[in-house]
N, C-alpha and C positions, 0 to 999 in steps of 0.2 A: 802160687805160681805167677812171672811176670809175662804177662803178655809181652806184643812184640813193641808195644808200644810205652812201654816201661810201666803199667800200671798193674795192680795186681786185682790178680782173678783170683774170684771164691774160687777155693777147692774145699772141697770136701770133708768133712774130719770123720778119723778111722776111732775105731774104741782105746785104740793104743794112744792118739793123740790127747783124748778126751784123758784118758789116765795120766799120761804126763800131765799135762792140764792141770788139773788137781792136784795132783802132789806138788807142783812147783807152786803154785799159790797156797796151799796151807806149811808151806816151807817157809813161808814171807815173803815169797819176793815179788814186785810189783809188776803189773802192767807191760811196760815195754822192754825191761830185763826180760820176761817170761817170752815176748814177742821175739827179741831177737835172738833169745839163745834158742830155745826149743822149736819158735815157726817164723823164720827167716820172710815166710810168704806170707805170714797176717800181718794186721797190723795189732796193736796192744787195743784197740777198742772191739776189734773180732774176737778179740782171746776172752775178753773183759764179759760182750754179749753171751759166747759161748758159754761160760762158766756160770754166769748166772742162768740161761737155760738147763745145765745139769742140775746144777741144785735146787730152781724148780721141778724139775722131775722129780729127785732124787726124796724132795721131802714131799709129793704128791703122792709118792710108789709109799710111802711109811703110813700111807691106811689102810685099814685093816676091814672087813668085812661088817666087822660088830662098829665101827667108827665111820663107816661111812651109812650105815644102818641110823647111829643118833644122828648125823646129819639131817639124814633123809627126815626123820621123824621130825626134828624140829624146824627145820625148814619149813616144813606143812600146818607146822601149827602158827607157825609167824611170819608166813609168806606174804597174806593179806596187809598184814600190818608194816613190813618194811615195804611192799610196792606202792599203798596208799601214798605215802609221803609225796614218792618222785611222782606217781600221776598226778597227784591233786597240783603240783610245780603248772605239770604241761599239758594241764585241761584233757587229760586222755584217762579212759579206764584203769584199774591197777592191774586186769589182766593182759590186757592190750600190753601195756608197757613192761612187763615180764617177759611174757613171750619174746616180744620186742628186740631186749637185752639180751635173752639168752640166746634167740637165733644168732644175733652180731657177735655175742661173745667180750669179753675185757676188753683184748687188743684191741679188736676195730674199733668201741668205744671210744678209747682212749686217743686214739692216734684220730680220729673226726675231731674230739675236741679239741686238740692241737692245733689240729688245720685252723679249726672257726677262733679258736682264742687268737692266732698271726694276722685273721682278717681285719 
């Protein structure tokens, strides 16, 4: 939607948009074709963000019980060993910096180190 001040406002997306969505992008067509035809009110980098937020979902929801079960498993037996690496980097414990990461999560990882790499 446009505000009144001609810029547009997040709205919302319904599941019927998120379907269009999808089908219009595995039809081929790009970006700001899919913007203007289907959502007049986003722009083709909101369509662009959305879509790859389904499809991480979509290939998050394709495990299974018994696959996220070898996860777990092997995660425990090579946890020590992938956290050593980055602690020994930044003089901190390897449990210290697990914890660390997983409370922040990917995202905010990623988007800090943005920030600090423009400084």
């Amino acid at each position: 939607t446009m505000s009144t001040s001609g810029q547009r406002v997040a709205a919302i997306w319904s599941a019927t948009d998120d379907e269009i969505l999808l089908q219009a992008r595995a039809s081929g067509l790009n970006w700001q074709p899919i913007a203007s035809r289907h959502f007049p009110n986003k722009t083709a980098n909101a369509c662009r963000k959305r879509h790859e937020r389904l499809i991480e979902r979509r290939h998050g929801e394709d495990w299974d019980a018994q696959k996220l079960e070898v996860l777990a498993q092997e995660y425990m037996a090579c946890r020590k060993g992938m956290w050593e690496i980055l602690a020994s980097r930044i003089g901190e414990r390897w449990t210290v910096v697990e914890a660390k990461c997983l409370e922040k999560g990917l995202k905010n990882l990623q988007s800090t180190s943005r920030t600090a790499e423009r400084r």
